[in-house]
C-alpha positions as YAML, in Angstrom:
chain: A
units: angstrom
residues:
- id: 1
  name: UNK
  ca: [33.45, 185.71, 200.72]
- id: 2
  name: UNK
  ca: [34.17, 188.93, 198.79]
- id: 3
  name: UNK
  ca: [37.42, 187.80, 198.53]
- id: 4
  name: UNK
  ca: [37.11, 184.50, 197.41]
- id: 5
  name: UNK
  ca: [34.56, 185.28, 194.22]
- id: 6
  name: UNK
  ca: [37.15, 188.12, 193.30]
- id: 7
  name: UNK
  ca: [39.94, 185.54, 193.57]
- id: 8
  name: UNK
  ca: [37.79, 182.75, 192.00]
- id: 9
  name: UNK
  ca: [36.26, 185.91, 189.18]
- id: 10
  name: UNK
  ca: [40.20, 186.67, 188.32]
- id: 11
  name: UNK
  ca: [40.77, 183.30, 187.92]
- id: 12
  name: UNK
  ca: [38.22, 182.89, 185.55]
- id: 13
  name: UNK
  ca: [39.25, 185.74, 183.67]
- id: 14
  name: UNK
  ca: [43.02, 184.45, 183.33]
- id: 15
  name: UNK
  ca: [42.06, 181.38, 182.47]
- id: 16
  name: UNK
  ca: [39.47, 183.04, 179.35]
- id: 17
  name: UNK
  ca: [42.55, 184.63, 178.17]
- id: 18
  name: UNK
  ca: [45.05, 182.04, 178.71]
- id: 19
  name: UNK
  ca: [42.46, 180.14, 176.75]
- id: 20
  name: UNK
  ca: [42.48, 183.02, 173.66]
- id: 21
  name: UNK
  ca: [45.93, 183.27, 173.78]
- id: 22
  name: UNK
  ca: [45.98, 179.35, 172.78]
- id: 23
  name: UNK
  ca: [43.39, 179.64, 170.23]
- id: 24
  name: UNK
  ca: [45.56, 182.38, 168.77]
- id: 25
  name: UNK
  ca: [48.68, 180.24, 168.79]
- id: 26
  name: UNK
  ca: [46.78, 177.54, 166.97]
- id: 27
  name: UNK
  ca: [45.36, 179.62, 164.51]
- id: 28
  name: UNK
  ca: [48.80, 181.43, 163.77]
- id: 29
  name: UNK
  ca: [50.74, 179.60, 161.07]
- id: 30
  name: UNK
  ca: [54.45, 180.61, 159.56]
- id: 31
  name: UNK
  ca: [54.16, 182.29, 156.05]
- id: 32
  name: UNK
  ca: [54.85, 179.93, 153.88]
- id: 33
  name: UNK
  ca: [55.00, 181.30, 150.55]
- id: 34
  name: UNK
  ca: [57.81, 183.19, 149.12]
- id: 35
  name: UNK
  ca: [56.78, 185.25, 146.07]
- id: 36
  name: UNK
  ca: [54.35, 185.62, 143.21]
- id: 37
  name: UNK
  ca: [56.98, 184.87, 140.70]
- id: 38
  name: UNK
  ca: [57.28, 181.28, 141.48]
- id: 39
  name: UNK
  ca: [53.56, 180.46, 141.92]
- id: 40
  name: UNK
  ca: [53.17, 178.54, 138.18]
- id: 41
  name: UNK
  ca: [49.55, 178.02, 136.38]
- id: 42
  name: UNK
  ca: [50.08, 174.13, 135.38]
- id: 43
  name: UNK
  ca: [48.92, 173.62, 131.19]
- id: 44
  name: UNK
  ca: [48.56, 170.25, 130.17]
- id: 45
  name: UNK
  ca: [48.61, 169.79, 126.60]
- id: 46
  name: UNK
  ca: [49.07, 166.68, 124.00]
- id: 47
  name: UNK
  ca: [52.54, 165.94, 123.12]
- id: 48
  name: UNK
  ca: [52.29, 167.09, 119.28]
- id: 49
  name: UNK
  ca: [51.07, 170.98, 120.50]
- id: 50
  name: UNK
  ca: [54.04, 171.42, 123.21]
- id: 51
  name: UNK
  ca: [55.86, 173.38, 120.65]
- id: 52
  name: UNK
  ca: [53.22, 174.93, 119.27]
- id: 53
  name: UNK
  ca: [51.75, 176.56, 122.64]
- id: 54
  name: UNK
  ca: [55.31, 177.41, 123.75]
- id: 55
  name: UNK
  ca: [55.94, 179.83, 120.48]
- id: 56
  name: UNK
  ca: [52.42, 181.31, 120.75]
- id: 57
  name: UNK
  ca: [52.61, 182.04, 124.19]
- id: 58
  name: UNK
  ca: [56.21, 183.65, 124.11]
- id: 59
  name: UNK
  ca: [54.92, 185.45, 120.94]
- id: 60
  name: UNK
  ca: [52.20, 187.13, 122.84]
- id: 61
  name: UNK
  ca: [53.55, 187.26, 126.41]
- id: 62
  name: UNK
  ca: [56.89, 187.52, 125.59]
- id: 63
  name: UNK
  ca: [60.05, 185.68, 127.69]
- id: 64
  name: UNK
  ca: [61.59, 182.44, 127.00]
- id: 65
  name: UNK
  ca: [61.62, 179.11, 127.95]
- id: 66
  name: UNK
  ca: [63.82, 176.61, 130.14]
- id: 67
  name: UNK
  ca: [64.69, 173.43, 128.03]
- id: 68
  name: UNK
  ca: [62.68, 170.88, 127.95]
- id: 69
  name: UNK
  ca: [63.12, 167.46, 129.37]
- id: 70
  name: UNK
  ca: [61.48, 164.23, 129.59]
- id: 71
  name: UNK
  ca: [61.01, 163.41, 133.42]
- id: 72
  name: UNK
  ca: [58.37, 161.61, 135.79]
- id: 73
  name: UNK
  ca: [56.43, 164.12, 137.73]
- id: 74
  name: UNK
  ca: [54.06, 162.09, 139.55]
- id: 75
  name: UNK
  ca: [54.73, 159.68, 142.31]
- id: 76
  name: UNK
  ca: [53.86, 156.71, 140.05]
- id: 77
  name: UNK
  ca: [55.10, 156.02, 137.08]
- id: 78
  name: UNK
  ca: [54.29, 158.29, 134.13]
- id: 79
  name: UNK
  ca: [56.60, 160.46, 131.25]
- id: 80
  name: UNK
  ca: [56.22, 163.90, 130.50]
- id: 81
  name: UNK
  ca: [58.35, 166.48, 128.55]
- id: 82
  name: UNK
  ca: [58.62, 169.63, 131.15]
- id: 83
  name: UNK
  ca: [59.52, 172.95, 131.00]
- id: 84
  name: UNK
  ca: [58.99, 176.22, 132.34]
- id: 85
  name: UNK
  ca: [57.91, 179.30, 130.40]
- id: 86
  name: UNK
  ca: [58.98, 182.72, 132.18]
- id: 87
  name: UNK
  ca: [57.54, 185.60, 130.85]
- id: 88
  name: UNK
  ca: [56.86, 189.27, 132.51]
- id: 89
  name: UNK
  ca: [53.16, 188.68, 132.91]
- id: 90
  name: UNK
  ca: [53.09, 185.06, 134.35]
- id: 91
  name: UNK
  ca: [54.66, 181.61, 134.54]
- id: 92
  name: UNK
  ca: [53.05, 178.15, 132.93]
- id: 93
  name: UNK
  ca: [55.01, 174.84, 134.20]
- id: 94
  name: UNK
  ca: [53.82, 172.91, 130.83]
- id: 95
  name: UNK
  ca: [53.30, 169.79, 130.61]
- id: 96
  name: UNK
  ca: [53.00, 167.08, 127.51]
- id: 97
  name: UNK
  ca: [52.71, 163.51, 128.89]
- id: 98
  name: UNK
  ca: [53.66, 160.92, 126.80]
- id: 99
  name: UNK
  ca: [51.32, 158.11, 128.65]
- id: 100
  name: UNK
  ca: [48.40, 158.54, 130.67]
- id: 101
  name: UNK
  ca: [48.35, 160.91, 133.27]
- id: 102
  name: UNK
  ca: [47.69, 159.50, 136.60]
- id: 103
  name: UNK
  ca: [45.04, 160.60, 139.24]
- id: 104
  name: UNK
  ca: [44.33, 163.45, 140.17]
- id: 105
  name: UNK
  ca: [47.37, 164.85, 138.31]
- id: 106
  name: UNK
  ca: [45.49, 167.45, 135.26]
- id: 107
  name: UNK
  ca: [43.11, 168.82, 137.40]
- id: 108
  name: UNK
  ca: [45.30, 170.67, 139.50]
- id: 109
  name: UNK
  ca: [45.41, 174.54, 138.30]
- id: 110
  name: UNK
  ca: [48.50, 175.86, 140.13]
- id: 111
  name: UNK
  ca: [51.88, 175.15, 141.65]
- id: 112
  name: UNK
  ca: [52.83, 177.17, 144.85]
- id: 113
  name: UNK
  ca: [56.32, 177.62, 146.21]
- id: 114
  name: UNK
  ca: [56.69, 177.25, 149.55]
- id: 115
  name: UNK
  ca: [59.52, 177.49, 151.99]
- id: 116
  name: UNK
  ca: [58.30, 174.22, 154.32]
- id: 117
  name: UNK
  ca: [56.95, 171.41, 152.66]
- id: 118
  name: UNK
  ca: [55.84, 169.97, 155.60]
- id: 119
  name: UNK
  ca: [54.94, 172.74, 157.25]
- id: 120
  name: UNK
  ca: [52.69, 173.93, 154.41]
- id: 121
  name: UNK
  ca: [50.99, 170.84, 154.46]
- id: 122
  name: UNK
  ca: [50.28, 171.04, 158.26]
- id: 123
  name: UNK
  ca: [48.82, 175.32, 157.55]
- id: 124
  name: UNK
  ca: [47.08, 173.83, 155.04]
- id: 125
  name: UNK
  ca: [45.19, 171.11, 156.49]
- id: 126
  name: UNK
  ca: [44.57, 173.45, 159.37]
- id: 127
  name: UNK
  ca: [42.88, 175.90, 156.95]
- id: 128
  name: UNK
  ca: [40.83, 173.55, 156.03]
- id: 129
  name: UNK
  ca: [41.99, 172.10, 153.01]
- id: 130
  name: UNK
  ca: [42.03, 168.08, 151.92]
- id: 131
  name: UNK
  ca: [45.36, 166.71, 151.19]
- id: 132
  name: UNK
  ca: [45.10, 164.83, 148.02]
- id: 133
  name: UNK
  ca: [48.56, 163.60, 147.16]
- id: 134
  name: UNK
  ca: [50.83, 163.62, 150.03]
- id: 135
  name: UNK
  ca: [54.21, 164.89, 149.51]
- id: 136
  name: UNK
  ca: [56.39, 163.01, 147.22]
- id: 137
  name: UNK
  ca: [59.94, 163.71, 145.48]
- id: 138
  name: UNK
  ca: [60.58, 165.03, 142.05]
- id: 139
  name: UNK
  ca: [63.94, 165.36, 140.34]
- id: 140
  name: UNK
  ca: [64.31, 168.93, 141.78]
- id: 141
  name: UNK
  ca: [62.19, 168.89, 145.32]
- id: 142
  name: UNK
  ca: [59.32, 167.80, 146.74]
- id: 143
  name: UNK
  ca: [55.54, 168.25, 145.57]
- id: 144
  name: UNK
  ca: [52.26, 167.47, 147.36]
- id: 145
  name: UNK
  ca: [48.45, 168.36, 145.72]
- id: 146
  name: UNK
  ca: [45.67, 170.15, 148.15]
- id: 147
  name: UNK
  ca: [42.17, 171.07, 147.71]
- id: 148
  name: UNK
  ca: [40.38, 173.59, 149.15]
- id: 149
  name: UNK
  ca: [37.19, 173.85, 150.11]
- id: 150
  name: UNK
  ca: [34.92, 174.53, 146.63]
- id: 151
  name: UNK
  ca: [36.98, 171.97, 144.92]
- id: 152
  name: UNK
  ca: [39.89, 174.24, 143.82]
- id: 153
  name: UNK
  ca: [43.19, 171.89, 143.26]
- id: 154
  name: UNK
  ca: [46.72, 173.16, 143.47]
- id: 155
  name: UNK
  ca: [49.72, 171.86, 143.95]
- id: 156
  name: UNK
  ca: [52.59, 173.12, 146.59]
- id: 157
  name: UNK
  ca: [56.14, 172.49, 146.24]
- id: 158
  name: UNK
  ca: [59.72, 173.06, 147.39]
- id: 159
  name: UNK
  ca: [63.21, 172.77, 145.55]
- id: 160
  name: UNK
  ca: [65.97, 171.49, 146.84]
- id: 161
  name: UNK
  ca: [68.04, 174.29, 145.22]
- id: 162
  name: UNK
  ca: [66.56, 177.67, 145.79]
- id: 163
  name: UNK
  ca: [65.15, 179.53, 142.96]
- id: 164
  name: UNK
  ca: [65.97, 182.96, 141.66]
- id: 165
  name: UNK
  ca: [63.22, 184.47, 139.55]
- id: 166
  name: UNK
  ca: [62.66, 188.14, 138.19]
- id: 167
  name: UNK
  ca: [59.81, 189.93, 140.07]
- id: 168
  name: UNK
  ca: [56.72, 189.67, 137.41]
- id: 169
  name: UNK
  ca: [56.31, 193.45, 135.64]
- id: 170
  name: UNK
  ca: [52.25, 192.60, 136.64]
- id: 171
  name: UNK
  ca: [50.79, 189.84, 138.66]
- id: 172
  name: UNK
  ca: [48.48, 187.62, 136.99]
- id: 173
  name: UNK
  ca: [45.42, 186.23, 138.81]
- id: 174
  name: UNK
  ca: [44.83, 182.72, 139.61]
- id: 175
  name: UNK
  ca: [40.56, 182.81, 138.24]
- id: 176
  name: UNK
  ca: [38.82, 179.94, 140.69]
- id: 177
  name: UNK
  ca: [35.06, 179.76, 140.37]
- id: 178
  name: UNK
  ca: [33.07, 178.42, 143.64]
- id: 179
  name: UNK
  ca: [29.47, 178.12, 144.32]
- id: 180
  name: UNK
  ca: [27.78, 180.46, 146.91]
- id: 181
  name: UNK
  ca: [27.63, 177.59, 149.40]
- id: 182
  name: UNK
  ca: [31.34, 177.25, 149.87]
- id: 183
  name: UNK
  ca: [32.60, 180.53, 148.75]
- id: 184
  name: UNK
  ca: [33.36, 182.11, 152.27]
- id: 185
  name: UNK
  ca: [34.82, 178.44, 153.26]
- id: 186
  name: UNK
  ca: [36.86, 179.07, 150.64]
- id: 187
  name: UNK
  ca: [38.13, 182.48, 151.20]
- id: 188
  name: UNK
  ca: [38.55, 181.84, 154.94]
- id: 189
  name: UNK
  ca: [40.81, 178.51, 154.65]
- id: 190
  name: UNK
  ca: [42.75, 180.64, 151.78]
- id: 191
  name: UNK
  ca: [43.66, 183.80, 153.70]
- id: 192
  name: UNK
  ca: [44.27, 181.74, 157.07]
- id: 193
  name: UNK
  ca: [47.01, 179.60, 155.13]
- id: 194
  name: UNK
  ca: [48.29, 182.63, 152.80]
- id: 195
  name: UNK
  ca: [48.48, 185.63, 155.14]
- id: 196
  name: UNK
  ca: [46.10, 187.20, 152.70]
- id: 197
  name: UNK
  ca: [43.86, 189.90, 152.52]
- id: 198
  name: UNK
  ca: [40.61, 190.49, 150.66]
- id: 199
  name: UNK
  ca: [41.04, 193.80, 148.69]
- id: 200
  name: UNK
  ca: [37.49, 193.60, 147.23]
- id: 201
  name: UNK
  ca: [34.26, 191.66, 147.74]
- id: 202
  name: UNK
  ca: [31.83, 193.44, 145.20]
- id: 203
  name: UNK
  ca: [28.26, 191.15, 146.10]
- id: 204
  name: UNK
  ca: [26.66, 192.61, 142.61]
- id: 205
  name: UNK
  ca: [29.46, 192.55, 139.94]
- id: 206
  name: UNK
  ca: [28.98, 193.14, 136.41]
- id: 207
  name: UNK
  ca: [27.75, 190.02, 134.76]
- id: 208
  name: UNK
  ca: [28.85, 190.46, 131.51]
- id: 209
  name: UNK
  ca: [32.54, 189.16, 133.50]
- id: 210
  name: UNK
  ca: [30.45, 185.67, 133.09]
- id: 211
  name: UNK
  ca: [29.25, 185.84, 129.92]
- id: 212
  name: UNK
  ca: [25.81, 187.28, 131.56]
- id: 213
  name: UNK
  ca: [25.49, 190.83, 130.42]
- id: 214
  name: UNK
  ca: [21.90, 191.28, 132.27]
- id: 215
  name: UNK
  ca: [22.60, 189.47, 135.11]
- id: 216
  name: UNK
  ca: [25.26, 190.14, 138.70]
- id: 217
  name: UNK
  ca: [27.28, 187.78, 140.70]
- id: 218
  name: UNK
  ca: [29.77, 187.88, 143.64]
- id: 219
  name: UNK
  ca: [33.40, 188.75, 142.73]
- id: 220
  name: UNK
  ca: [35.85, 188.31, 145.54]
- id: 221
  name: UNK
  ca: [39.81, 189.75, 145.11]
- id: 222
  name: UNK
  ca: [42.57, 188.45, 147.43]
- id: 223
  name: UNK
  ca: [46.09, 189.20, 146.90]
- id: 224
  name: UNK
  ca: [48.97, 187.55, 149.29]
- id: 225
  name: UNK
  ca: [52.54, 186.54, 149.15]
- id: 226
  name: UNK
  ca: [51.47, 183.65, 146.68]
- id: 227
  name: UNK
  ca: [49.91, 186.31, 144.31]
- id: 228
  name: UNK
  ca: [46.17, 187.48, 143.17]
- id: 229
  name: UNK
  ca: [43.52, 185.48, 143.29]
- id: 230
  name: UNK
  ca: [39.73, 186.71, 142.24]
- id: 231
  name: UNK
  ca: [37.10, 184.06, 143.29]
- id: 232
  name: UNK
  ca: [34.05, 184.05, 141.15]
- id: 233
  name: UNK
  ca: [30.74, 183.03, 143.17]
- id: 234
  name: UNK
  ca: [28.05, 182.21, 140.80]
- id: 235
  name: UNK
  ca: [25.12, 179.57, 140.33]
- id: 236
  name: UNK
  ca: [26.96, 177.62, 137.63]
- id: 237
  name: UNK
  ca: [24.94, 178.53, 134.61]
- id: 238
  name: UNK
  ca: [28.33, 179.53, 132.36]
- id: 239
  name: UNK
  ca: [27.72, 179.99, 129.00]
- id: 240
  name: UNK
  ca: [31.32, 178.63, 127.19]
- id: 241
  name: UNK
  ca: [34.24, 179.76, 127.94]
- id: 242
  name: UNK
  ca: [34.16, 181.02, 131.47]
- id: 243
  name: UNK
  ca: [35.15, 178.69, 133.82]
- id: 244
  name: UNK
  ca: [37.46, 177.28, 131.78]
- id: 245
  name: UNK
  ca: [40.02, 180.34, 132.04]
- id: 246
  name: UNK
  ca: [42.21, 179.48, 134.94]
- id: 247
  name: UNK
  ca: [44.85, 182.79, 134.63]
- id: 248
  name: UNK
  ca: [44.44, 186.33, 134.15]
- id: 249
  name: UNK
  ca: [46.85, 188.08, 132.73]
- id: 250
  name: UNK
  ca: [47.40, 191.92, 133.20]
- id: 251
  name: UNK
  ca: [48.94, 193.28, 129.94]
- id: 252
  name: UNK
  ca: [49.63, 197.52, 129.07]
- id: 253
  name: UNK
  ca: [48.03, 197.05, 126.01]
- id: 254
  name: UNK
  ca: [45.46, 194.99, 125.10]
- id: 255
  name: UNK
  ca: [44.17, 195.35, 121.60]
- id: 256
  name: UNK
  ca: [48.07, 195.14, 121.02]
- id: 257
  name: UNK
  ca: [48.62, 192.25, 122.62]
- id: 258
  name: UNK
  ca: [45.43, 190.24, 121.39]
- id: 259
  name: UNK
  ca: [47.03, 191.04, 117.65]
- id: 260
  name: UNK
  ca: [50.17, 189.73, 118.57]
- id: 261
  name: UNK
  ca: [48.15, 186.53, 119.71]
- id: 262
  name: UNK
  ca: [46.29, 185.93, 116.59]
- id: 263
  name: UNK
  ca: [48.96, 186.12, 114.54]
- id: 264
  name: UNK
  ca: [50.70, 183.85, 116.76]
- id: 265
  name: UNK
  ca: [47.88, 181.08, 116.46]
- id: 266
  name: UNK
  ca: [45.82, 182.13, 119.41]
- id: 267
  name: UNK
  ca: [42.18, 182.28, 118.82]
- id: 268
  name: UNK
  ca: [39.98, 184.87, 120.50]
- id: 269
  name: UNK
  ca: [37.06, 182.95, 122.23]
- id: 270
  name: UNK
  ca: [35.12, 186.45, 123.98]
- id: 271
  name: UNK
  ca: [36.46, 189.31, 121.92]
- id: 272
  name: UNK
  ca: [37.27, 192.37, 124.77]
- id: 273
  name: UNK
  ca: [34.67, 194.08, 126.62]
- id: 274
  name: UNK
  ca: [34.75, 196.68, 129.51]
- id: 275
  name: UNK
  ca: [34.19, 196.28, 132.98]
- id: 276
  name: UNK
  ca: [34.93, 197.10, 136.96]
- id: 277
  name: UNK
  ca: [37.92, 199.45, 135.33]
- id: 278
  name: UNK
  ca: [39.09, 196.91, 133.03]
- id: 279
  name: UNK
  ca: [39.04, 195.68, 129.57]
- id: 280
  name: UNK
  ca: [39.48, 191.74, 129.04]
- id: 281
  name: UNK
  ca: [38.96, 189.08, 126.54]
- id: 282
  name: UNK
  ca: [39.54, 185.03, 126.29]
- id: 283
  name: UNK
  ca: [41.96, 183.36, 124.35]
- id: 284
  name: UNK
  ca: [42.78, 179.89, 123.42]
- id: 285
  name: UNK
  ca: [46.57, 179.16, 122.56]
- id: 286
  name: UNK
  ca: [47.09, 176.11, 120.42]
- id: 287
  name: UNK
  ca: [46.65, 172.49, 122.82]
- id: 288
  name: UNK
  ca: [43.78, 173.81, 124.69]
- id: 289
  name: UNK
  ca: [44.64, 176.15, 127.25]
- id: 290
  name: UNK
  ca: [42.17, 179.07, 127.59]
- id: 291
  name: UNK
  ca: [43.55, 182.41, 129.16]
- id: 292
  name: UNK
  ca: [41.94, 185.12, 130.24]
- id: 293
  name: UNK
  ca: [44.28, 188.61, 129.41]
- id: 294
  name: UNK
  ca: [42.91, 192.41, 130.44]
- id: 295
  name: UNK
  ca: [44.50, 196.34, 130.25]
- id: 296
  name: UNK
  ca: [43.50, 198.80, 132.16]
- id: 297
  name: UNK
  ca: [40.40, 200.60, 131.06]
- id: 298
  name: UNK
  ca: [41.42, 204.17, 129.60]
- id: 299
  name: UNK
  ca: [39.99, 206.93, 131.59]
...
């Protein structure tokens, strides 16, 4: 009888960890992304300001743009001018459609590079996240639109012809806000799908980083292949602009940079302040888009 509830115990035991090992094996996923130099902030602007945002933004950013073309984007019809604008702080895939844009196409705040489609669709949904628009061709790949849990849209893609992009001189951060309810879903389904790691999770950050001088919130920093990411977690009550900003952009000089902005077109919306080593401000370039752009705080 000894024998037999040993033999029957081991069993039991072999099976527990033939059972882990399977959980494992569902939970691992390929990585998926290649590098933060093709992960794209998506700017939508009216036709009329296309030119306009594309000089200020070179102006202050520096780098250059592709040339622009008139294409369909979307997997119904629709006409936009597109063009990529490369510069050594961050990318924008810009946008100016010519007729209405179709659903949920807009609302989408990034465009990830990934070496499966398919693949990344499948890590995706087994992250957690809602597939929105399944994948669909474009004139150079394929493009599908996820959300994750809090809401946050991006789009994934994969070209047909492989990229070759210069590494970024600094990252910039993709800024998504959540609410405390489904900020860890959030980071969870993120990291599982990215590979990812959370580099900071500060539960009492300064508020003035919301507008909120005398108040705190939750600030959560990831960085992965696809890039940084810093998750703000607060109750919603924003005064104008934050939550608008959907890019951060790490410059070497700030005060520097914002002149080159103004002068460029670019109006300051939250002139810069200091905080959590940093100094930062918000901009708005000509056709909407609102950016936030910090330095590293002298010591």
């Amino acid at each position: 009888m000894v024998r037999s509830g040993l033999f029957v115990s081991l069993v039991s035991i072999v099976a527990a960890l033939g059972a882990g090992h399977a959980a494992l094996a569902r939970d691992a996923s390929p990585l998926l992304g290649v590098s933060a130099q093709y992960d794209t902030t998506h700017v939508y602007v009216a036709p009329d300001d296309v030119d306009k945002f594309v000089a200020s933004f070179t102006a202050t950013f520096g780098g250059q743009s592709t040339k622009q073309v008139v294409v369909t984007v979307t997997p119904t019809p629709s006409s936009t001018s597109s063009q990529l604008i490369q510069t050594p702080v961050g990318t924008v895939s810009l946008f100016g459609f010519r007729t209405p844009i179709p659903y949920p196409f807009g609302a989408e705040r990034t465009g990830y590079l990934v070496t499966d489609l398919d693949a990344a669709l499948k890590a995706a949904r087994a992250a957690g996240a809602d597939v929105l628009v399944s994948a669909f061709p474009d004139p150079i790949g394929r493009d599908a639109v996820i959300q994750w849990p809090g809401g946050v849209n991006m789009q994934i893609y994969w070209h047909t012809t492989k990229p070759n992009y210069a590494a970024y001189e600094t990252v910039p951060e993709n800024r998504v806000y959540v609410s405390p309810d489904r900020a860890d879903a959030f980071v969870r389904s993120f990291l599982r799908f990215s590979h990812g790691k959370v580099v900071s999770d500060e539960v009492r950050a300064p508020g003035v980083e919301i507008g909120r001088p005398k108040d705190t919130y939750r600030r959560v920093r990831i960085e992965s292949v696809f890039g940084r990411i810093t998750v703000l977690i607060t109750d919603g009550l924003l005064p104008y602009p934050y939550g608008r900003e959907l890019t951060g952009y790490e410059v070497a000089d700030l005060q520097g940079t914002l002149a080159k902005a103004r002068a460029a077109g670019v109006t300051t919306l939250v002139e810069p302040y200091g905080s959590g080593g940093r100094m930062a401000a918000i901009v708005q370039f000509p056709g909407g888009y609102i950016a936030e752009i910090h330095a590293t705080a002298p010591k």
